[in-house]
N, C-alpha and C positions, 0 to 999 in steps of 0.2 A: 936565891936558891936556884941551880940549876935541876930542874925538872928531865932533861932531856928524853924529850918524849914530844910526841905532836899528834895534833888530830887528824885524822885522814876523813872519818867524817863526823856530824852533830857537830854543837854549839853548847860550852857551856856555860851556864846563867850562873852568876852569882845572886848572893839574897839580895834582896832588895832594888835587883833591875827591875824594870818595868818593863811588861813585854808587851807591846801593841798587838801583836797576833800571835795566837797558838802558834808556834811551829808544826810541820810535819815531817814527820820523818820515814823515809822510803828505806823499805825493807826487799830485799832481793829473792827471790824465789830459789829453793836450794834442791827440790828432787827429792828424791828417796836420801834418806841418812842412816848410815851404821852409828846406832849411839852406842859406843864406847868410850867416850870420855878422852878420845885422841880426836888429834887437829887435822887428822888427812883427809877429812871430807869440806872445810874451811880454807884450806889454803889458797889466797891470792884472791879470797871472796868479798868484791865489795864490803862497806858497812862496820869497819872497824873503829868500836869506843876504845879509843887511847887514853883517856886521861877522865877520871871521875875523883871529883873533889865533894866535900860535905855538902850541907846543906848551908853554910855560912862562906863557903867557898876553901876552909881548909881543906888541905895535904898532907900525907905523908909521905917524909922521903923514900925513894921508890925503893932500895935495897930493902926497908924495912916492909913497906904494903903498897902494893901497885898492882891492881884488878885489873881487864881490858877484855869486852866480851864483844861480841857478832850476834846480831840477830837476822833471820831469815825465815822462811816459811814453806810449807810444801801441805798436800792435799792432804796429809794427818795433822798438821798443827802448827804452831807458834815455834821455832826452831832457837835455839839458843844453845853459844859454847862460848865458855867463859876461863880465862888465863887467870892466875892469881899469883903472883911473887909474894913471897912471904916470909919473915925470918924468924915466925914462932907461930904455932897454931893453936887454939883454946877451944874447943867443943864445950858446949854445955849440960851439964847432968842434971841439969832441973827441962823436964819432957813436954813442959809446958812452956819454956822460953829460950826457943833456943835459937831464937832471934837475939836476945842477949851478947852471944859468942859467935864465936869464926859461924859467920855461913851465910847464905844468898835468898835473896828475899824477890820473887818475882810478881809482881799485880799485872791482870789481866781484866781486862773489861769490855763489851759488846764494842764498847765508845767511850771514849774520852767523854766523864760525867756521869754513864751512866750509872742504873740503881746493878747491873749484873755484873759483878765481878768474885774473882776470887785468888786467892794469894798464898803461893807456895812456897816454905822455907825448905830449902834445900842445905843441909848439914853433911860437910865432908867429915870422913873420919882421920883420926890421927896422925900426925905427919910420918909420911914414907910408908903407908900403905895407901889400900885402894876402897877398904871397908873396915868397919863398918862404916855406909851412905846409909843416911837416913831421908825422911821427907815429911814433911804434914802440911796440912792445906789445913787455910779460915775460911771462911766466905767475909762478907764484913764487918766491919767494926771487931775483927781478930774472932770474930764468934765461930762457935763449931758450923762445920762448912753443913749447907744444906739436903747436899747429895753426896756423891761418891766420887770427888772428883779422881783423874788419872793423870799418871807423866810415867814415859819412856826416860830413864834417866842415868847417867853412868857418872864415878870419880874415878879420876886416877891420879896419881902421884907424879909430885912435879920436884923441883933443886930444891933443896931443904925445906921446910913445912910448905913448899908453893906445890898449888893441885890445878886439876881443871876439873872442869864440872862440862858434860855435854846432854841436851835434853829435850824431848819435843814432848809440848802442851797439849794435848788434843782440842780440837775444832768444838767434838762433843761435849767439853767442859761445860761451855757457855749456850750449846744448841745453834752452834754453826754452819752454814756452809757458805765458806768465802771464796769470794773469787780477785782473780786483778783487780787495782782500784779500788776496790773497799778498804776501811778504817778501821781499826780498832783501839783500843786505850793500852799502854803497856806503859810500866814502872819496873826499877831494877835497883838493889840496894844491896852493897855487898857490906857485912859486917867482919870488922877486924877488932880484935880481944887478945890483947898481949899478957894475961897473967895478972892485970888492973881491974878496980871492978868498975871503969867506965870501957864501953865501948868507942872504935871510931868506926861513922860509919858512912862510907861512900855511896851517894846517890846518882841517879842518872838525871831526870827531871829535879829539878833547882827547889825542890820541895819534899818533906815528908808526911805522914798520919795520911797516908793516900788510903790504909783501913777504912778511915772515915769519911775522906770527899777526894774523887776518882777523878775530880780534875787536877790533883796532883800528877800527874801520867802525862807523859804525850802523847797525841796523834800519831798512829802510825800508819802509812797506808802500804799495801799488799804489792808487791812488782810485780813483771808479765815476765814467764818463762822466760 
């Protein structure tokens, strides 16, 4: 199968590697961001995931579903914008899972393990618009989240059902204040729903149920301006 596509950066694990050391993954400091859900605050930015496969190591051919997102960071939060090629899109009408259908799944935690984290489904709306964007937050084990958490967040419309998603997590989620050099846990799951009632679903970390144990996540640490 050609793939044609390449990593520029990250490593990915298929199931059943053994990994002698956590990896860490260096994230870039990005500044103030316009979330709008376009690419002109990303462009030429470090930190590009080109290629995310399941959790058993399958693909999809890319005309059909091919995700690729940036993460980055700035003195509001966890920064992330995500590309989606896509040749059908499926939102879900059940309000309670709509990790089920097309949409993006982010986990966030103090630290790779720990007991703090919390996990935003972000749901683009129907192909070749830009709304309705939806959003809900767990905390864990999928459970209703324990406070109020926040995200700055935008969709837009991308070549036939493909979107992008652009969005920044606040610091205050978790009772942050990070600087360069620190670590946090971060997870990214993109789900794709062709009109089948299985899902596929692309991971970042070579694992999922990261709901229930946060060392499914990597390491990620903070870059210097």
């Amino acid at each position: 199968m050609k793939f044609g596509q390449w990593f520029v950066v990250g490593l990915v694990f298929l199931a059943g590697m053994a990994l002698a050391d956590e990896p860490l993954v260096d994230i870039p400091y990005c500044g103030t961001l316009r979330v709008d859900g376009q690419d002109g605050d990303w462009s030429g930015r470090p930190g590009l995931v080109a290629l995310m496969v399941s959790k058993d190591g399958g693909i999809q051919p890319p005309e059909d579903f091919d995700p690729q997102f940036r993460l980055g960071w700035n003195d509001d939060g966890l920064c992330f914008f995500l590309r989606v090629r896509d040749d059908a899109r499926e939102t879900s009408q059940d309000a309670t899972t709509p990790f089920e259908r097309d949409s993006i799944e982010i986990f966030v935690a103090k630290r790779r393990g720990a007991k703090e984290m919390y996990h935003a489904c972000l749901i683009p709306g129907a192909p070749g618009t830009v709304s309705p964007f939806r959003i809900r937050f767990y905390g864990p084990n999928t459970s209703a989240p324990a406070r109020a958490y926040e995200v700055s967040a935008a969709c837009a419309a991308g070549e036939g059902a493909g979107y992008t998603v652009e969005a920044v997590l606040p610091w205050r989620n978790l009772d942050l204040e990070p600087k360069a050099g620190d670590e946090i846990g971060v997870q990214v799951f993109v789900n794709d729903a062709d009109n089948t009632p299985s899902r596929f679903q692309a991971v970042w970390y070579p694992r999922t149920r990261t709901h229930e144990d946060t060392t499914a996540m990597y390491r990620v640490r903070l870059g210097g301006p």
